[in-house]
N, C-alpha and C positions, 0 to 999 in steps of 0.2 A: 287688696285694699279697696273699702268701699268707697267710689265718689261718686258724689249726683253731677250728671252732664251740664245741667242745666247753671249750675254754678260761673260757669267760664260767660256765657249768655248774659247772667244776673249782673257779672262784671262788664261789662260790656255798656249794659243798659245804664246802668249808677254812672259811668264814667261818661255818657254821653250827655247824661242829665244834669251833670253839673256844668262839664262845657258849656250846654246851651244855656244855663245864669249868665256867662261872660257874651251872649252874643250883639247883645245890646238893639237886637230887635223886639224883647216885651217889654215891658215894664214888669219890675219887682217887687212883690210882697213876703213878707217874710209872715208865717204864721207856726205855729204851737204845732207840736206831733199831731194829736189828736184835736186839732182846730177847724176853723170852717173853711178848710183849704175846700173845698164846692164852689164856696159862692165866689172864692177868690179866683178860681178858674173861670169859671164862668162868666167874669168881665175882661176876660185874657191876660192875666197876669201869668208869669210864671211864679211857681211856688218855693220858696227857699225855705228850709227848716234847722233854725242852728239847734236843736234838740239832737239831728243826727250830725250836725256838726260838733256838739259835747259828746256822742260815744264815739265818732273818728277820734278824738283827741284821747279818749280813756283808750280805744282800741290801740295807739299806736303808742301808745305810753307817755305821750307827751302833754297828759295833763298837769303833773307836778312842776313842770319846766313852769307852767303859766299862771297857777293856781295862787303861789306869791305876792304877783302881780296887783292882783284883784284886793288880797288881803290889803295889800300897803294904801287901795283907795276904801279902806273903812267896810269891805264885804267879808262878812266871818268867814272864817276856814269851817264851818261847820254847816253852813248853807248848801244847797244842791252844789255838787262839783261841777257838773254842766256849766252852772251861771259862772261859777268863777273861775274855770278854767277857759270859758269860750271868753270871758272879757279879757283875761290876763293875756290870751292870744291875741287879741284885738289891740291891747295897748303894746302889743310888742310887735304889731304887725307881722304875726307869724301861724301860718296855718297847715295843714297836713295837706291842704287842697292845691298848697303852689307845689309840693314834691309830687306827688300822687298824679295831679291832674295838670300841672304843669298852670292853673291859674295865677294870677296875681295875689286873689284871696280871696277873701266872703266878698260876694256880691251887694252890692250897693243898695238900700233897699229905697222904694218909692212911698212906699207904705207898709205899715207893721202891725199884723191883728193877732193877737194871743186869746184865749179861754182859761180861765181856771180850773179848767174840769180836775187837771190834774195836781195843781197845787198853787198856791200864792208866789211864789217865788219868779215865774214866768211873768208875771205885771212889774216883778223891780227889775227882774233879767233886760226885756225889752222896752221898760221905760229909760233905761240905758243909754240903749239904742237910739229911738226914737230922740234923744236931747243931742246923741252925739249927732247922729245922721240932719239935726232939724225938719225928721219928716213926721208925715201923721200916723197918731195911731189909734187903733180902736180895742176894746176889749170887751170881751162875754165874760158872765161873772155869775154862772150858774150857783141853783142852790148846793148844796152839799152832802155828803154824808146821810142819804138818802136810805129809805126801805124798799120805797116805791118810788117810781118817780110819776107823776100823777098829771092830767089835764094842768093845773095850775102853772106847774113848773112848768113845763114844755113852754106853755104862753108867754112866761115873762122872759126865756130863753128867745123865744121866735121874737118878743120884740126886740132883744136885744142886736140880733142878728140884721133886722131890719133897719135898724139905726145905721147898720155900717151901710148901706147901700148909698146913699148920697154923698158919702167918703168914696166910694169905691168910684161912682160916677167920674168922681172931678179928678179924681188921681189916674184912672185909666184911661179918662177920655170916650168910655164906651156908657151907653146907656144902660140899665138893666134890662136884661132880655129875661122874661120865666121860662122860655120853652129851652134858653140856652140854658139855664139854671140846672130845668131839668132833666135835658142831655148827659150834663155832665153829673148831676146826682146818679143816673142808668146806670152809665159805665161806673163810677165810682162802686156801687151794689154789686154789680156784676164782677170787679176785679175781687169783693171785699167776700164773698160769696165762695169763688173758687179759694182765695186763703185760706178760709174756713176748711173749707173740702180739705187741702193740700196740708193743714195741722193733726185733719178728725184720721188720715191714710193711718198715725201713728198709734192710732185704737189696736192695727193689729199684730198678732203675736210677735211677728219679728217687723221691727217699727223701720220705717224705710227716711223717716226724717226725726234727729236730736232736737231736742232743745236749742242745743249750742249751733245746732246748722239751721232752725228756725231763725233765731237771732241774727244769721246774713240774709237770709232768702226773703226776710221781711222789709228790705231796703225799700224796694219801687212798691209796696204795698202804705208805707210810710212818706216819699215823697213825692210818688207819681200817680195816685190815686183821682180818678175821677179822668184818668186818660186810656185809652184804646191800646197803647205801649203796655200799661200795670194789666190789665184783663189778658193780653196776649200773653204775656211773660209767666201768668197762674198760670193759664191754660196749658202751656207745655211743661210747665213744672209739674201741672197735677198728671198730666199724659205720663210722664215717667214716674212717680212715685206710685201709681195705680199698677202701676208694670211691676213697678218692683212688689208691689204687695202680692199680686200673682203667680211672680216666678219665688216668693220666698227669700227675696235679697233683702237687707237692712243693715244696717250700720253696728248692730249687735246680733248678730245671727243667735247665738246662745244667750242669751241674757238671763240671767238667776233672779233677776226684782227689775220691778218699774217705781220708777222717781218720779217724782210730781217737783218741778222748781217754781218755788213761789216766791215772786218780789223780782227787780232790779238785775238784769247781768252783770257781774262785774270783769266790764270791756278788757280791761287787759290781762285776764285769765281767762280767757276760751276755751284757747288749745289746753290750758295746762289742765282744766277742772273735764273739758273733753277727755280727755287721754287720760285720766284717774278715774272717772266712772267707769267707763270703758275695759281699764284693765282688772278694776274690779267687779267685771261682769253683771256690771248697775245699769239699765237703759233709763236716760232722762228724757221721757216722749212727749212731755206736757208742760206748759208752765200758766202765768197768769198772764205774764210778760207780753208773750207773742198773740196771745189769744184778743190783746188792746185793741188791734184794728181789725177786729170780726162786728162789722156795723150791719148787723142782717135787718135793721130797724130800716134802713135806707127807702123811702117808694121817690119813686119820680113822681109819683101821682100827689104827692103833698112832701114837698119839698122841703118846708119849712120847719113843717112840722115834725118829719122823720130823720132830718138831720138833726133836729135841736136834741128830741128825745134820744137819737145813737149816742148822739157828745154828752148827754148826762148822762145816761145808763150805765157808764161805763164803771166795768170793775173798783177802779181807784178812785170814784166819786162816790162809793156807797156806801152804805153801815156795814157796822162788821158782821151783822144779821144775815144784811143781804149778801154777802163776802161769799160768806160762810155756806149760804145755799147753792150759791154757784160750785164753791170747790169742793161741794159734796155730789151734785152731778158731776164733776171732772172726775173726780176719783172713781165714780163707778164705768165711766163711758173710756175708760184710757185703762180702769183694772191695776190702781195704781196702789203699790204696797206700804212706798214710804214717802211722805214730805221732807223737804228740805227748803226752808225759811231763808234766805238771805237778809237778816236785819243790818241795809245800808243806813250807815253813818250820817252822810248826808241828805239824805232821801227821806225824809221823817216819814208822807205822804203813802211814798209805798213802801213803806216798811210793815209786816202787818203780825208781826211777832212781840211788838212792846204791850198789849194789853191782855193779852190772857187765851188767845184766840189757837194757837196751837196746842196747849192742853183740853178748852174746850170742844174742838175739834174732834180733838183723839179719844174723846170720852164716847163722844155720839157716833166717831165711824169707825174704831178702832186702828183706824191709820196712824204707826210711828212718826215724830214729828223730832227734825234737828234742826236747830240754828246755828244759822254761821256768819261769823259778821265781817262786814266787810264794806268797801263799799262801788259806787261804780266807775269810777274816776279815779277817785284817789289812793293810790295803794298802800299811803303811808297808814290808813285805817285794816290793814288784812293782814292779816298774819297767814304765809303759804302752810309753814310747817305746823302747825296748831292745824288750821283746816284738813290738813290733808290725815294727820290723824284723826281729828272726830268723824270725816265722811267715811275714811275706810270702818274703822269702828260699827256705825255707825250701818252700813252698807252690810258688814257681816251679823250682825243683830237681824236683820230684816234675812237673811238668809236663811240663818239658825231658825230664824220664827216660821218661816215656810218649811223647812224639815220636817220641823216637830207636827207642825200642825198640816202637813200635808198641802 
C-alpha cells in the first residue's frame, strides 16, 4: 500500500497552525486563499483563511448540516458553498475545528483583507464578517478575465495593496517595514517554488504524488506561506517524492492513462473518486486546482510589484484564451491523455466547462474531454452513481484509444 511519509508531518504542521489562531499572542487577519497573506505577515499578524475553513466543512461532510442556515438569512443555495456553509457554521456556532483541534472555533478576527482575484462572492462572504466581527476590512479588486496581464494592471493592483498599509499600521500596532515585507515575500518564493517542484515530480512515468494527495499536501502551502515552517515542510516532501521517482514507487505503479483534473475538488469525495481512478488503472497527476499556489512571479526584489502580478496572473483570473494556453502546456509537460472537467454548481468562477472550452480544446490537442458535475461542498448537487458510470466509461474509451492507436 502506497503512503507518502511526509503526510503524518503535514498533519502535525495544519494542526499546530491552527492551535496557534487560539494563542492569543498575534493579532488576527483573516485573508482569501490566494490573497496578500505577504503583506499581512509581514506586520505580524497571524493569517487565518476561512476558504480552507469551506473545504474542512465539504471534507468532513458537514457542509449540508450548515448550508440551510445561511439560506434562511437570504444567501442563495446556489452561491459558492464555502460562503454558505462557513456562515451557516458561524450562525450555529459549530465548526470542525472544535472536534478535530479541540478549539473553541474560528478565530476572532482583528482585521479582514480579501482580493477578488478569484471571484466576487469573497467581498459578500467577508463583508459578513467584517459587520458581525465590527472590525476593518480592506479589499483588492483586480482587473479580470485577463489575456495578459500587463504594466497597467499590476499598477492599479500595487495601489490597491498600498491602501491597506495604514489599515494594517493601526490594527497591528507595527509600522510597515520593506525589508520585513521582503523577508517574507523570500520565503513565501521559496516555499511556493519547492510546490511547484513537489507537483512537476508527477511528469514521471509512475507518478509519486495524485491529484487527490495534492489536495491535502497543499494545506501549509495555502495557509502558512511566507513562513520558514511552509519552505521546510516542501523541502522534505520534495526529498521523498524525488526518492520515489528514482526507485520507481507511485501511487499507480501500472497506470493505462493519465488524467488531467480541471476545476474544484469535490471535498467530500476524495477517497471515493481516489479509489475509482485507481481501480480503473486512470493516474490523476495534474490538475488546475493545486497548481493555484505556484506564485513563481514572487522577487523579493520588487515586492510589490511581483506579488500584485502572481495574484492576477492566476489561472482563475484569466480568459479562456489564456486558460487554454496554460492547459495545453499542462497536457504536454504531465503527457496527459484525458481531461476530466468538474463543472461545480456553485463555483460558476471555476467552472470552466459552461462555454465551449472543452470541445475547443479537444479540437486543437486531441485530448478527450468529460464533464462531471458536481460540486465542492454540497453533495446534494452530485450524483455518486451517474459519476462513477461516466468516468469508468469514460476512463475505458481513453484506454481503447491508446490500443488502437499505440
Amino acid at each position: 500500500m502506497y503512503k507518502i511519509a511526509a503526510t503524518d508531518l503535514m498533519k502535525k504542521i495544519m494542526g499546530d497552525y491552527f492551535l496557534s489562531l487560539e494563542s492569543g499572542t498575534k493579532k488576527i487577519a483573516w485573508c482569501t486563499s490566494v490573497g496578500p497573506a505577504e503583506l499581512l505577515r509581514s506586520f505580524g499578524f497571524e493569517v487565518y483563511f476561512p476558504e480552507n475553513h469551506g473545504a474542512l466543512l465539504g471534507a468532513t461532510r458537514t457542509a449540508m448540516d450548515y448550508i440551510p442556515e445561511a439560506i434562511k438569512c437570504g444567501y442563495s443555495g446556489h452561491v459558492c458553498s464555502y460562503t454558505t456553509a462557513d456562515i451557516g457554521a458561524f450562525l450555529k456556532k459549530q465548526s470542525p475545528l472544535q472536534s478535530h483541534y479541540k478549539m473553541q472555533g474560528i478565530p476572532k478576527p482583528d482585521l479582514i483583507a480579501y482580493n477578488t482575484n478569484q471571484c466576487r462572492e469573497v467581498e459578500d462572504w467577508f463583508t459578513f464578517y467584517a459587520d458581525q466581527f465590527k472590525c476593518p476590512i480592506v479589499g483588492i479588486q483586480p482587473p479580470r478575465y485577463l489575456d495578459e496581464v500587463s504594466s497597467d494592471e499590476v499598477e492599479l493592483v500595487v495601489k490597491q495593496f498600498k491602501k491597506m498599509i495604514p489599515v494594517c499600521e493601526q490594527v497591528s500596532g507595527n509600522k510597515f517595514d520593506i525589508d520585513r515585507f521582503r523577508e517574507v515575500v523570500k520565503l513565501s518564493k521559496e516555499a511556493t517554488l519547492l510546490w511547484q517542484k513537489v507537483l512537476k515530480t508527477s511528469t514521471a512515468a509512475i507518478a509519486p504524488l495524485s491529484f487527490f494527495d495534492g489536495t491535502i499536501h497543499m494545506g501549509p502551502i495555502v495557509v502558512l506561506r511566507g513562513t520558514q515552517l511552509a519552505k521546510d515542510y516542501y523541502t522534505t516532501l520534495l526529498n521523498e517524492l524525488e526518492s520515489n521517482v528514482k526507485n520507481k514507487t507511485g501511487f499507480l505503479p501500472k497506470a493505462s492513462t493519465r488524467i488531467f483534473w480541471e476545476g474544484m475538488p469535490i471535498w467530500g469525495k476524495l477517497r471515493m473518486f481516489s479509489d475509482l481512478f485507481n481501480q480503473n488503472n486512470a493516474a490523476v497527476v495534474a490538475s488546475t486546482y493545486c497548481s493555484s499556489w505556484v506564485f513563481d512571479r514572487f522577487d523579493e526584489n520588487n515586492p510589490f510589484e511581483s506579488t500584485a502580478l502572481a495574484y492576477t496572473e492566476i489561472f482563475i483570473n484569466r480568459s479562456e484564451k489564456a486558460k487554454m494556453k496554460m492547459l495545453k502546456a499542462w497536457f504536454e509537460e504531465y503527457k496527459i491523455d484525458g481531461i476530466v472537467y468538474h463543472d461545480s454548481k456553485t463555483c460558476f468562477n471555476n467552472s470552466n466547462a459552461k462555454f465551449g472550452m472543452p470541445q475547443r480544446l479537444k479540437e486543437e490537442t486531441g485530448v478527450p474531454a468529460l464533464i462531471i458535475e458536481g460540486d465542492l461542498c454540497d453533495l446534494r448537487f452530485f450524483s455518486e452513481g451517474q459519476s462513477v458510470t461516466k468516468i469508468e466509461t469514460f476512463v475505458e474509451q481513453l484506454q481503447d484509444l491508446k490500443v488502437n492507436h499505440g
